[in-house]
C-alpha positions as CSV (number, residue, x, y, z in Angstrom):
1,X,89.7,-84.0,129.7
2,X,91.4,-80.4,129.1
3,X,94.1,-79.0,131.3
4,X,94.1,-75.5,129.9
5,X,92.5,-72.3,132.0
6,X,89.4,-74.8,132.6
7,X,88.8,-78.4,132.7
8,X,86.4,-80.9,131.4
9,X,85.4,-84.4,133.1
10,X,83.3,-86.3,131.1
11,X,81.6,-89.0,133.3
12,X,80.5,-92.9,131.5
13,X,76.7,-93.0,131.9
14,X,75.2,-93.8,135.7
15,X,72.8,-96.6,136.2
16,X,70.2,-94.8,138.1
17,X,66.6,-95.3,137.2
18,X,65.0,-93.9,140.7
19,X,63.4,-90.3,140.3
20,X,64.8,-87.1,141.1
21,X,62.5,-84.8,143.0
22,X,62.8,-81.6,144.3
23,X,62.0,-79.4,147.3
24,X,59.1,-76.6,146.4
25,X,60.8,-74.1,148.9
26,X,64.4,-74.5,148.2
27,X,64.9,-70.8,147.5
28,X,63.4,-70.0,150.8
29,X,65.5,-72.2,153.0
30,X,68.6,-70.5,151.0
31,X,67.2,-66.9,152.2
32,X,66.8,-68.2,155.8
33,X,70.5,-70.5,155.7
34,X,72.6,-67.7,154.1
35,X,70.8,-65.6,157.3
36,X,71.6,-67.7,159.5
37,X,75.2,-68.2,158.7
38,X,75.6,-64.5,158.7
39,X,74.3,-64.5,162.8
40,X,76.2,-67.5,163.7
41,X,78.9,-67.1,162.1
42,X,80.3,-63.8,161.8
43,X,83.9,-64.1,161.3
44,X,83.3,-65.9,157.5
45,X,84.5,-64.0,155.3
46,X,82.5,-62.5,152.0
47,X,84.5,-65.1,149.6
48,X,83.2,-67.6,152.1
49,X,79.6,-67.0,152.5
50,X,79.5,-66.9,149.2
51,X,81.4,-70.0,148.5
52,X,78.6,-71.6,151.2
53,X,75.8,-70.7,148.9
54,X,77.4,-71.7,146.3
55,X,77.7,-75.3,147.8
56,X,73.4,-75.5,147.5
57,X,72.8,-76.9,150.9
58,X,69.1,-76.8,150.3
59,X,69.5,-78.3,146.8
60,X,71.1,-81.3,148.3
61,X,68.5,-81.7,151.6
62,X,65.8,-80.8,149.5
63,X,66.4,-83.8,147.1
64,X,66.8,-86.0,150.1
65,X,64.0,-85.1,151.9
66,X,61.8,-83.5,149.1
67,X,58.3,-83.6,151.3
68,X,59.6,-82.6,154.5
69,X,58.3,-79.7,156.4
70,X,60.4,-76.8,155.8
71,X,60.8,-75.4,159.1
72,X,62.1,-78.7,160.5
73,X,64.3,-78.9,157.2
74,X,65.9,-76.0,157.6
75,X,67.5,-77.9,160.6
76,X,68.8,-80.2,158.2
77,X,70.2,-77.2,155.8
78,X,71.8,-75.5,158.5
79,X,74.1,-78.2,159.2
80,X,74.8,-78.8,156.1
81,X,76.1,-75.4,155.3
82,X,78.1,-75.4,158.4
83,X,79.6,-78.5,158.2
84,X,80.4,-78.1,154.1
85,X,82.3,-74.9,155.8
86,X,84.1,-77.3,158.3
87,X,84.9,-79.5,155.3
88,X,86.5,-76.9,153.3
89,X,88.6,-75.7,156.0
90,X,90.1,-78.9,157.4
91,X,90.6,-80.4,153.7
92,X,92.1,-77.4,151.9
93,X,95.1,-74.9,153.4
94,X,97.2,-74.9,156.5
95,X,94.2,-76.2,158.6
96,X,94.7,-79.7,156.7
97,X,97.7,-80.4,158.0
98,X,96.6,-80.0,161.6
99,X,95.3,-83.2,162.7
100,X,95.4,-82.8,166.5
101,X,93.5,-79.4,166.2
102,X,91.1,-81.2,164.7
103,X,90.7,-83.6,167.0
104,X,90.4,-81.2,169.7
105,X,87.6,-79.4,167.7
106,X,85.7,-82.6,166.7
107,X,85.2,-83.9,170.3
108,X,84.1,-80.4,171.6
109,X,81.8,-80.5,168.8
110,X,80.3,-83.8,169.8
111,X,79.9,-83.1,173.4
112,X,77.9,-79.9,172.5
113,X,75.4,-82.4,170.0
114,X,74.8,-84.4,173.0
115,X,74.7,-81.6,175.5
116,X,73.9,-78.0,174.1
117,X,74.8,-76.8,177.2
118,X,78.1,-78.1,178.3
119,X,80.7,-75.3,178.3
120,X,83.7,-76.6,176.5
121,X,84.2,-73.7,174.2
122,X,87.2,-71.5,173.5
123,X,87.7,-67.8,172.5
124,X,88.8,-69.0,168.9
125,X,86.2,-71.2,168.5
126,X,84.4,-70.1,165.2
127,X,81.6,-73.1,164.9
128,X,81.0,-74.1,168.4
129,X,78.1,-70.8,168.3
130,X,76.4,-72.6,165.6
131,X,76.6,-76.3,166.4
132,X,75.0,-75.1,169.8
133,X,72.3,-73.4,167.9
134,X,71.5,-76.6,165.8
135,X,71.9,-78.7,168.8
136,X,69.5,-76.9,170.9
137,X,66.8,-76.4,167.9
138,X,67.4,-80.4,167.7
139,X,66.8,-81.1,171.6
140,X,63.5,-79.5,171.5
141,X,62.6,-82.3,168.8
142,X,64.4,-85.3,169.4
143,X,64.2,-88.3,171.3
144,X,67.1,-89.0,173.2
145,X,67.9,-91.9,170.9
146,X,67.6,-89.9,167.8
147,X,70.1,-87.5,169.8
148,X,72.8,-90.4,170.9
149,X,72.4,-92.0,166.9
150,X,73.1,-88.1,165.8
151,X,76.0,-87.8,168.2
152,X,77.5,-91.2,167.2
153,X,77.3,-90.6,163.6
154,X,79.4,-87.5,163.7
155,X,82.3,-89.3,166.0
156,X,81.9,-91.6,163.3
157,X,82.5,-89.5,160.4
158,X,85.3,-87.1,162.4
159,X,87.1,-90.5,163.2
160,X,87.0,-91.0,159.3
161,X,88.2,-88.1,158.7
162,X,91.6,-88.3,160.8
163,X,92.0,-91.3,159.1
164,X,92.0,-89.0,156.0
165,X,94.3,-86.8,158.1
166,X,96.8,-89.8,158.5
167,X,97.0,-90.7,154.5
168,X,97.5,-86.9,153.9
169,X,100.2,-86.3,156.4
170,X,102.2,-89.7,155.2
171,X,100.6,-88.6,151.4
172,X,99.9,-92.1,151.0
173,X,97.0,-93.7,149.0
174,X,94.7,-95.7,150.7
175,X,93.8,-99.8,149.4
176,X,90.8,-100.2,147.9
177,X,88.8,-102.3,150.3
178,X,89.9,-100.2,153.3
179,X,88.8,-96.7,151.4
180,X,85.4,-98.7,150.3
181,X,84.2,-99.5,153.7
182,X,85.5,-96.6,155.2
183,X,84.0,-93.8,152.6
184,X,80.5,-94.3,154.0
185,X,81.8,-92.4,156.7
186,X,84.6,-90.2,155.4
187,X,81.4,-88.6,153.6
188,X,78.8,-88.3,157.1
189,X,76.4,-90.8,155.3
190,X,75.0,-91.5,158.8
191,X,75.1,-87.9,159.9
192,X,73.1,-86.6,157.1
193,X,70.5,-89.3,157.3
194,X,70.7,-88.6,161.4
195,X,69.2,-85.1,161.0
196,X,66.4,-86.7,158.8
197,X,65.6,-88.6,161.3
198,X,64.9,-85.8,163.3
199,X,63.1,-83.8,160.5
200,X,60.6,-86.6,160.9
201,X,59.8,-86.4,164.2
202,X,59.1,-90.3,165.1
203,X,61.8,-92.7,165.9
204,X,62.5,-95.9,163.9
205,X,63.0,-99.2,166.0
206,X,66.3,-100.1,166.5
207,X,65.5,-103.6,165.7
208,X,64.6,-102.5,162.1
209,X,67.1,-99.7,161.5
210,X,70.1,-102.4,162.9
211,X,68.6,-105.5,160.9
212,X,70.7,-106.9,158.4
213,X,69.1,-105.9,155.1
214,X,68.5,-102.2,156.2
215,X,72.3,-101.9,157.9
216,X,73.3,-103.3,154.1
217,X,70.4,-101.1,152.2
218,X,72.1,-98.2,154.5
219,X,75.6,-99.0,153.8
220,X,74.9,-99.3,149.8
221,X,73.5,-95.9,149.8
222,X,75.8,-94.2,152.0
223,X,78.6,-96.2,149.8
224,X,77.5,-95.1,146.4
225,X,76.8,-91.3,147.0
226,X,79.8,-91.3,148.4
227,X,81.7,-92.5,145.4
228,X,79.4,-90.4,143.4
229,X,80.9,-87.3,145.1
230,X,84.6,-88.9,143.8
231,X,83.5,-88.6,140.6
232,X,81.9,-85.5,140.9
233,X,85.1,-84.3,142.7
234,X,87.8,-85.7,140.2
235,X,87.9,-82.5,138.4
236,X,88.1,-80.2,141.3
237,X,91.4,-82.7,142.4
238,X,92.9,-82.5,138.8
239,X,92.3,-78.8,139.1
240,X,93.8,-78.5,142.2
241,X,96.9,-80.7,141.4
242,X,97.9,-78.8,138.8
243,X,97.6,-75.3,140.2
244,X,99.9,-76.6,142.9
245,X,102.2,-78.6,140.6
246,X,101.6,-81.6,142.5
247,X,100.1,-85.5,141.7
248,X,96.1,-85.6,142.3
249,X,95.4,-86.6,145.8
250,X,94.9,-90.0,146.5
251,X,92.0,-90.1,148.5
252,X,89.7,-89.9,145.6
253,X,88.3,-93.3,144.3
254,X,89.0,-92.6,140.9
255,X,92.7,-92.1,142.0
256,X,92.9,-95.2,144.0
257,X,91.5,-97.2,141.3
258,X,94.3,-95.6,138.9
259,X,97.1,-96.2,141.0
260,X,96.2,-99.9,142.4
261,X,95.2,-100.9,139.0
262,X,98.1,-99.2,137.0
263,X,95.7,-98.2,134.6
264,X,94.8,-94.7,132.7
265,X,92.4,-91.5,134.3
266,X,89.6,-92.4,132.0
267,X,89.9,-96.1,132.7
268,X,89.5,-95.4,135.8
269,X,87.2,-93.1,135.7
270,X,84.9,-95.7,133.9
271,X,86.0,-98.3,136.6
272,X,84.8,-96.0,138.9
273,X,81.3,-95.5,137.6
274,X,81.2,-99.3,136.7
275,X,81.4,-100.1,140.2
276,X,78.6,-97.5,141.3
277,X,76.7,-99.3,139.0
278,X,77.0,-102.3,140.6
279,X,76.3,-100.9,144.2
280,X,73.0,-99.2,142.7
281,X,71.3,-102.0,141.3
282,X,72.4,-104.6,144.1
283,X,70.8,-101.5,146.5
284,X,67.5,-101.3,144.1
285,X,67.4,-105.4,144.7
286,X,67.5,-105.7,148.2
287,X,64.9,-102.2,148.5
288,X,62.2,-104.4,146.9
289,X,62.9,-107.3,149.9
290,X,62.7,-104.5,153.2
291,X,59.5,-102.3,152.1
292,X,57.0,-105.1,152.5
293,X,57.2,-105.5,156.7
294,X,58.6,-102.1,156.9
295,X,57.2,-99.6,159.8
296,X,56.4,-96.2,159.1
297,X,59.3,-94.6,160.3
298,X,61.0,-97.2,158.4
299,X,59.3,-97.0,155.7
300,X,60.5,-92.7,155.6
301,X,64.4,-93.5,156.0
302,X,63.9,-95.6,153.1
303,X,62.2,-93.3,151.1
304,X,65.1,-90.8,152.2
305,X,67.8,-93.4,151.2
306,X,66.3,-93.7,147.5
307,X,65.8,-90.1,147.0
308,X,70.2,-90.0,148.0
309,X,70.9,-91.6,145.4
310,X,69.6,-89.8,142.1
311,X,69.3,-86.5,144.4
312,X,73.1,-86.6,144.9
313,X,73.9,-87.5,141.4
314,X,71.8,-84.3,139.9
315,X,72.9,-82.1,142.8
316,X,76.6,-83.0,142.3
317,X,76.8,-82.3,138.5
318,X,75.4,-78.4,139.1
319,X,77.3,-77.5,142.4
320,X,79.5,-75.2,142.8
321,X,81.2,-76.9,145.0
322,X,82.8,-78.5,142.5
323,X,82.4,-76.1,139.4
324,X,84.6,-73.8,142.0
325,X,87.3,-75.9,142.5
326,X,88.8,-73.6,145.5
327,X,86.3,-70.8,146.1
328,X,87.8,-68.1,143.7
329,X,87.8,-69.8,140.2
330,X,83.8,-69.6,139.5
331,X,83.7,-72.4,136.1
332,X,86.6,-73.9,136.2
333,X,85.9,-77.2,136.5
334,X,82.9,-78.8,134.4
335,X,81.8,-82.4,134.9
336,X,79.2,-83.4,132.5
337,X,77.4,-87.0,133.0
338,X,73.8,-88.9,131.6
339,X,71.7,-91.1,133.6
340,X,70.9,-94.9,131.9
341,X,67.7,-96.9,132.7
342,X,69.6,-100.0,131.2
343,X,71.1,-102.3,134.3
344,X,75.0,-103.0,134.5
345,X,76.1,-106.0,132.6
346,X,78.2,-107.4,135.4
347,X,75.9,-107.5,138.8
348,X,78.1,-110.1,140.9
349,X,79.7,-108.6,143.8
350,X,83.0,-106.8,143.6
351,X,86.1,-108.2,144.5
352,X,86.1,-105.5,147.4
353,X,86.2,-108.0,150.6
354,X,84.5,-105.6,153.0
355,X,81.6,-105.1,151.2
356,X,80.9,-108.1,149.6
357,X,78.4,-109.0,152.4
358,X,76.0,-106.8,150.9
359,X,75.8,-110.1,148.3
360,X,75.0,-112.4,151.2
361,X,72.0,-113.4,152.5
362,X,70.8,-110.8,154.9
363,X,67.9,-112.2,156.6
364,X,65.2,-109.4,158.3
């Protein structure tokens, strides 16, 4: 690592042998996202629009669902470059220290997912004109299941992220086994699969989709993009930390790993992808053991849960969401990382308590 005008993070090889495969009509969906920002959202500025295409919504939907129709996708896309937006501005500047006007803005948000046309907006609403847009567009597909899973996966995710809001406020660093269980959702794992969902059109039987092996397959996934993005993100919170004179937040895992452990960045850092390497092969074992009874729809999520994994990894190593560590310093933050066919050495479970079920034996 450099700490001069730019910085370098050099990432330990990723176990990761599932294909990477891309969307034909990513460039279209960019055309018809960036357009549809620009009606919904007027008030973003031109540093912020481009900062949203610089985030590569459809690169990052397109690698997860790389066959799906593209008008149904650009659902998907949509959100994504909305709620990237929404990420940005309650994680960075005065808005991140306003927890209770988040609060206020998430449940609103919510209520219009599960009822496009329930009035609780306010003049200074900026998003509520878009999430009604995507919620309406996603009525007029979904069944009301899909709708109440979609709905709960964001309260999910927006409860993570005031528990993000209380670390920050006390600027305390999270244990490891809380921030492992808990990243899944700090990082809308179950939101961003909820809108696949939806781009496929049928519904997948709650007996399978809340079974043991697929609620672990699900967690694993979520899980390890999730800590993919930590390492992807390291840079961009050195970067950060050092423009501002401060320590690197601690609600990174490379940082929490650092500081529980008492150990070096790059130890940690190789800690860090250690452990995703653990979480990726124990997810490729227990995907061989669900496709064989698996239903259609099933069989789709799945699909959409392998694609995560090495579609996240390439997708987070090119963003600019990273590479632009706070909108106006295009390059100034390069992770570099390989890809390894060659299985972990170590494949017990972590000593992480609240995951360690995924190790179990999770019957169908």
């Amino acid at each position: 690592m450099r700490t001069t005008d730019t910085l370098l993070v050099e990432l330990p090889p990723r176990y990761c042998p599932l294909p990477t495969v891309r969307h034909p009509d990513e460039a279209v969906l960019a055309r018809h996202t960036a357009d549809w920002i620009s009606q919904f959202a007027p008030a973003l500025t031109p540093g912020q629009k481009a900062r949203a295409r610089g985030n590569d919504c459809p690169g990052f939907y397109g690698r997860i669902t790389p066959r799906a129709p593209a008008d149904r996708l650009q659902l998907a896309v949509d959100w994504c470059t909305l709620m990237f937006h929404l990420d940005d501005v309650h994680d960075e500047g005065p808005a991140a220290h306003h927890a209770g006007a988040f609060a206020d803005l998430a449940t609103r948000l919510v209520r219009v997912l599960e009822a496009p046309d329930a009035r609780v907006d306010r003049p200074e609403d900026t998003f509520m004109p878009p999430t009604r847009d995507l919620a309406l567009r996603a009525h007029r597909w979904a069944t009301p299941t899909q709708i109440r899973r979609c709905a709960e996966a964001h309260r999910a995710w927006f409860l993570a992220m005031l528990w993000e809001f209380g670390h920050r406020a006390a600027q305390s660093t999270p244990a490891l086994n809380d921030y492992a269980h808990l990243r899944r959702h700090t990082a809308a794992g179950a939101a961003t699969l909820a809108w696949a969902e939806i781009i496929d059109g049928e519904e997948i039987p709650e007996r399978e989709l809340s079974s043991p092996l697929v609620q672990a397959l699900t967690e694993l996934a979520f899980t390890t993009a999730a800590f993919d993005d930590d390492l992807f993100s390291y840079g961009k919170e050195l970067w950060v930390a050092r423009s501002e004179g401060a320590p690197p937040s601690g609600l990174g895992l490379v940082e929490i790993l650092r500081r529980e452990r008492s150990c070096s960045q790059q130890e940690a850092l190789q800690a860090a992808t250690e452990l995703c390497n653990r979480l990726t092969h124990r997810y490729i074992e227990l995907r061989e053991r669900a496709a064989p009874r698996a239903s259609g729809p099933l069989h789709a999520y799945l699909d959409h849960l392998d694609h995560l994994l090495p579609g996240n990894l390439a997708w987070g190593l090119s963003a600019d969401r990273y590479r632009n560590p706070d909108g106006r310093s295009p390059g100034a933050v390069t992770t570099t990382g390989t890809r390894t066919r060659t299985p972990p050495a170590d494949t017990s479970p972590p000593p992480i308590p609240s995951i360690t079920w995924w190790w179990g034996p999770l019957d169908q």
